[in-house]
N, C-alpha and C positions, 0 to 999 in steps of 0.2 A: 097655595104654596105652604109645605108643612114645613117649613124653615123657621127658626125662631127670629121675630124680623129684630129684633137687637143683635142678631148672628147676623144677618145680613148687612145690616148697617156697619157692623163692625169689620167685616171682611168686604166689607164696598161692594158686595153682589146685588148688584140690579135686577128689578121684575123684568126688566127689558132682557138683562143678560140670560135669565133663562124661560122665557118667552121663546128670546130668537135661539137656545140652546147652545148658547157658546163657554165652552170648558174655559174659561180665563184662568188663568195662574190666582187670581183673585177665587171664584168657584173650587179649585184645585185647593186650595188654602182652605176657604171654611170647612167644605167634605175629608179633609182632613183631621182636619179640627175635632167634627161629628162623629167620625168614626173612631178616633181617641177616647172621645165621652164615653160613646157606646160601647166599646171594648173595655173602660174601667167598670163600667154598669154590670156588666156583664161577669166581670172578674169579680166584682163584690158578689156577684148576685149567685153563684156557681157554688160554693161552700153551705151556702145556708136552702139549695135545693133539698138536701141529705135531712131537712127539719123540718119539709112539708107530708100533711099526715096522708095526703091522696095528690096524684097527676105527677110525681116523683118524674120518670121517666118520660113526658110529657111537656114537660117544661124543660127538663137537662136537654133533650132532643129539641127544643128550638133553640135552645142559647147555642147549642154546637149549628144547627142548619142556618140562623143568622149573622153567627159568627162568618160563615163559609161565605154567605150573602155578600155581607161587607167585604172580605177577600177577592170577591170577585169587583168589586167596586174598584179596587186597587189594581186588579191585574186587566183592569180595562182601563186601566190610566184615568181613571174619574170619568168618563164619558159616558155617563147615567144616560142622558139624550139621547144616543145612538146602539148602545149596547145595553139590553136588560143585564141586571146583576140578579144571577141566578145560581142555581145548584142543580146540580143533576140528578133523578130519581136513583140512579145506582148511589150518587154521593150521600145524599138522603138517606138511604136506607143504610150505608155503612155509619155515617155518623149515628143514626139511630141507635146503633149496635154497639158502637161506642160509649155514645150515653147509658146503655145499661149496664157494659161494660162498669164505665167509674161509678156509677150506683151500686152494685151488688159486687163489683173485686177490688177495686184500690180504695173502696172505702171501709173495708174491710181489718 
């Protein structure tokens, strides 16, 4: 389980609850939680890509492709179990374009 179990504990999710893969309002809660962290992570982490001397474009292109990742988490209503949270190679490849996009024009 890559869950931090003091997250677990805290949001009452049980090995049991996703063992047997049950989205509880409790599961709903922590993955909410998670993806909050992870979107501020990310939000810090987006400005100071523009300071890395090599993989510039490489790293902005996954902060946009798991940014997307997690939005899919959300537009499948948390149901990680049942539905992969995924990106589409056409979405991929637009965010990609993006990400060179804000590196080479609006940081400009």
């Amino acid at each position: 389980i890559y869950l931090p179990q003091e997250d677990l504990e805290r949001f009452k999710v049980t090995e049991a609850d996703l063992a047997n893969a049950r989205v509880t309002p409790q599961l709903i809660d922590l993955l909410d939680f998670q993806i909050q962290r992870t979107q501020a992570y990310y939000a810090q982490a987006q400005p100071a890509v523009h300071l890395l001397a090599t993989g510039r474009l490489a790293v902005m292109s996954g902060l946009k492709i798991y940014q997307a990742i997690l939005q899919s988490i959300l537009d499948n209503k948390y149901d990680v179990f049942n539905q992969r949270a995924r990106t589409t190679k056409w979405r991929k490849g637009r965010l990609v374009l993006k990400a060179w996009w804000d590196l080479h024009v609006t940081s400009n």
